[in-house]
Structure formats: structure tokens, C-alpha cells
N, C-alpha and C positions, 0 to 999 in steps of 0.2 A: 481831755485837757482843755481848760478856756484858752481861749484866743488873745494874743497881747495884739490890740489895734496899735500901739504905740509903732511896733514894728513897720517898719518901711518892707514891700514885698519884692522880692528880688527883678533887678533888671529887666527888663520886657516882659514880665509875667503879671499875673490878677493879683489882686488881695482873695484870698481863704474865701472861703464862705462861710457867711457866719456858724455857730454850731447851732442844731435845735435845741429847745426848751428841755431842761434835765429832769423837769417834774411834772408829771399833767395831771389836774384834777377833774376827775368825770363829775359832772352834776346833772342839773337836770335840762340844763340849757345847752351840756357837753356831756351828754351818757354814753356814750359809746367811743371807743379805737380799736384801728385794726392794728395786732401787734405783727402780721404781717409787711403790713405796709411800711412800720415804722421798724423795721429788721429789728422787731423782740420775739421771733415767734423760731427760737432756737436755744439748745444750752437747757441750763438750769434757773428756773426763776422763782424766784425766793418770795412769797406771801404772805405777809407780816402782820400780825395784829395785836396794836397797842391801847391799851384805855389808861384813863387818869382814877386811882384812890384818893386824890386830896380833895376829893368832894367832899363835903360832910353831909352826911343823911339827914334831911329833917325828920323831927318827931311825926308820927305818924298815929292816928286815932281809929277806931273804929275797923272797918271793912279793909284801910290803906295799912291801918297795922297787923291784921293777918295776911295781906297779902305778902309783905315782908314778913312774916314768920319764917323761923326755920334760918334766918340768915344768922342768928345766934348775936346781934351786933356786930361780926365781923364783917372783914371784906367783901367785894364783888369776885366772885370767882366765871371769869368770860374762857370762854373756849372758844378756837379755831376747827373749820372744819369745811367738810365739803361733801357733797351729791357728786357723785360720777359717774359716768357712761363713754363708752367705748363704742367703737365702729362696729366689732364684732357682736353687738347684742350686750356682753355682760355690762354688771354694773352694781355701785354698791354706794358706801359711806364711807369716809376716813374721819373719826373724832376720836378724843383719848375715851368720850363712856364707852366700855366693853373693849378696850384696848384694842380698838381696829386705827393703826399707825398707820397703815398701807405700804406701797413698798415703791420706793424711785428708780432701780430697774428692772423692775418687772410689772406685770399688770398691779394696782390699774396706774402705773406710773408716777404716783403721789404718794407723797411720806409727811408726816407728820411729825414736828419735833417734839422734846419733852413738855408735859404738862402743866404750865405756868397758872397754881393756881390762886396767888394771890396779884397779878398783876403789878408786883413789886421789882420784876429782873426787866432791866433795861430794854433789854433785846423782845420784851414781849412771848408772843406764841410764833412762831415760824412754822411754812407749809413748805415744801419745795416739791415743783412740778417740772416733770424730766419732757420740755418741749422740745426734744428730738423725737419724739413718739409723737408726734401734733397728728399724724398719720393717722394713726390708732387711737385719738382723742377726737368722741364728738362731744362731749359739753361735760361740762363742771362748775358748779353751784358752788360759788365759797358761804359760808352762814356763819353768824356768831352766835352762843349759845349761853347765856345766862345760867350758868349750873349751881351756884349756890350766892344767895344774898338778893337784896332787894333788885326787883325787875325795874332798875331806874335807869336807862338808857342816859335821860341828859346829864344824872351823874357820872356815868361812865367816862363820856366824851370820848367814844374808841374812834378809830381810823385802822384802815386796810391800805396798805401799798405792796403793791408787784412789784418788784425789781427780777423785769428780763436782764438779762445776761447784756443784750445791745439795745438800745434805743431809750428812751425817757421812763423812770420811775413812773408811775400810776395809783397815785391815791385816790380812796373813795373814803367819805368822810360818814358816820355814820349820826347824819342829821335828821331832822324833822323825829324826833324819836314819839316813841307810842309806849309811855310805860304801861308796866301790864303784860307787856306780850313776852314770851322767853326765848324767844329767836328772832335772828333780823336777814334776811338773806340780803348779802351784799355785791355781788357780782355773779354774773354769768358768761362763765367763758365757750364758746363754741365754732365749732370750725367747720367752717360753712364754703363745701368743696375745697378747701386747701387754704382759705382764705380765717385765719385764726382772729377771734374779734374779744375785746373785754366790754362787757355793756354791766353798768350801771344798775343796782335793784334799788339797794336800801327799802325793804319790802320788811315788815315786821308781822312777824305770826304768831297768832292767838293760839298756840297751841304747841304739841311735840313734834319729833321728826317728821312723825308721818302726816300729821297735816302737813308740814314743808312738801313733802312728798308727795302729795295730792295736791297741794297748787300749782305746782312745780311737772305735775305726771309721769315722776320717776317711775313708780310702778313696782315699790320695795315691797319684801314683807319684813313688819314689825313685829318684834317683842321684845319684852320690857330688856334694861343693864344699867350697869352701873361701874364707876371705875373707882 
């Protein structure tokens, strides 16, 4: 609830303290928080990922117009998703290819909402992460995935924000793009002795899952899906 300064604070007592900041944007001069420190490292925290269709594609020639192939003239179709691991050794993916949703209470604590594939519903993609398990979580790679239409990142113009349960929303903006590439990893969550931290990637890979997974040293085994 904002604070009315107008208010006179009662007889012999303080004025409030102001409230923190409702929104913090990581970049590269602010990459990292602890959602510990800032009491978000509880509850359910909602993962949101939204891009813009009112770009309009330019015409494309040559090598940049096969590389767009296949998007048929329609939309960008971007997916949510994530790398996981757990304290106990397992570890896996949550993305809609190959219908792996994941599950919010049970391993690996992560659920995946419906599949928004034309980035036209408001609400975007949603991920929600059951950080009552923080225990049982050592790190989570959020990643965007370009699955069908042109690999053009500054047309996208997406954004990632966390909303914990308590403490300040956390956007990460997916800038400096690298078209071409058909994955962008955008944050790395890891809990580093009890201490739960969001840090900043915006990292783009030239490649599929599993290069993600070899930059990254998840340590998965691939084979091909499709959803």
C-alpha cells in the first residue's frame, strides 16, 4: 500500500518508513539480487514473459530471407522455459516442446502455464516457482525460445519479470539482441547456502537446447520433440 506523506504521524511516534522500490530492473550495471535479502525468497513467484507483435518484419533477401523461412509470414511464436536442478542431484527442463509443464508441488517445483503461441493474450507466458522448496532448489535457468517465425529478437522487444509473493517485482529486459540465435537465456536463479540470488544473463545462443546446456553445464541428455 503507498504511503500518504500528507498524513501527520501520530503523537510522539516516527513517520513510516518510506516503502521500497515496487520494481527493479537488473542490467548490466545492476545484474544481480538477493530475493532473500529482499524477503521474495518464499510463496509462489510468478515468471512472466511478454514480447511485442506490432513490429512489422522487414523484407528480407537472400541468406536473411531463408533464415526466416518457415515462419510462413505469421507471427513470432516465443516460449517460456527453464533448466533445473535440484540439491538432490536430479534435473531436467520445463518448456511446452514435448509437453514437459513440470509440476509446482512436487519435483522439480516448477509448472509451466498454457502455451501462448502467438503472443497476443495479455497475460503472456507464465512460469510459477513454488519457493517454499528454495531448500530443494539449486539453480534455474529461465530461457526464451523462438519456436516458430523470424529469429528477430529487436522485433520481439520481450521482458521477463518475477513477481515473489514479497518484496519488489524484477524485470530483465531482453536487450542488446543477436538475431540469428533461437534462444536467449535470461536469468539464473541459484541458492547459494540458503542465500536465493536472481542474476541477470540476457546471453543468446547460437544453437538448441542442448548447446544452452553445454554453456550452461547442465549435463542433460537430448533428443529431438516437438509440441
Amino acid at each position: 500500500m503507498a504511503i500518504d506523506y500528507n498524513k501527520r504521524p501520530p503523537a510522539g511516534g516516527q513517520p513510516s518508513a518510506p516503502a521500497g522500490p515496487s520494481k527493479i530492473s537488473l542490467s548490466k550495471d545492476r545484474p544481480a539480487i538477493s530475493l532473500t535479502k529482499s524477503g521474495g525468497a518464499g510463496g509462489a513467484m510468478r515468471v512472466n514473459l511478454n514480447w511485442s507483435q506490432g513490429a512489422a518484419q522487414p523484407q528480407k533477401k537472400g541468406f536473411l530471407a531463408r533464415l526466416a523461412g518457415g515462419a510462413g509470414g505469421g507471427g513470432i511464436d516465443l516460449d517460456l522455459g527453464c533448466l533445473w536442478e535440484l540439491n538432490d542431484g536430479r534435473k531436467g527442463i520445463v518448456q511446452a516442446l514435448g509437453n514437459s509443464f513440470g509440476s509446482f508441488n512436487q519435483p522439480p517445483f516448477v509448472q509451466l502455464d498454457a502455451d501462448d503461441r502467438s503472443g497476443a493474450a495479455a497475460g503472456g507466458e507464465n512460469m510459477l516457482i513454488n519457493l517454499d522448496q528454495t531448500a530443494s532448489i539449486r539453480r534455474i535457468l529461465v530461457f526464451a525460445l523462438i519456436y516458430e517465425g523470424a529469429r528477430n529478437w529487436a522485433a520481439v522487444d520481450g521482458v521477463v519479470t518475477l513477481f515473489p509473493q514479497n518484496g519488489p517485482q524484477i524485470e530483465v529486459k531482453l536487450d542488446y539482441p543477436v538475431d540469428g540465435a533461437p534462444i536467449c537465456a535470461i536469468a539464473l536463479l541459484q541458492n547459494n547456502g540458503g542465500d536465493l540470488t536472481v542474476q541477470r544473463e540476457v546471453r543468446y545462443i547460437n544453437g538448441a537446447q542442448d548447446v544452452l546446456d553445454q554453456t550452461y553445464g547442465w549435463g542433460l541428455q537430448w533428443t529431438p520433440g516437438r509440441k
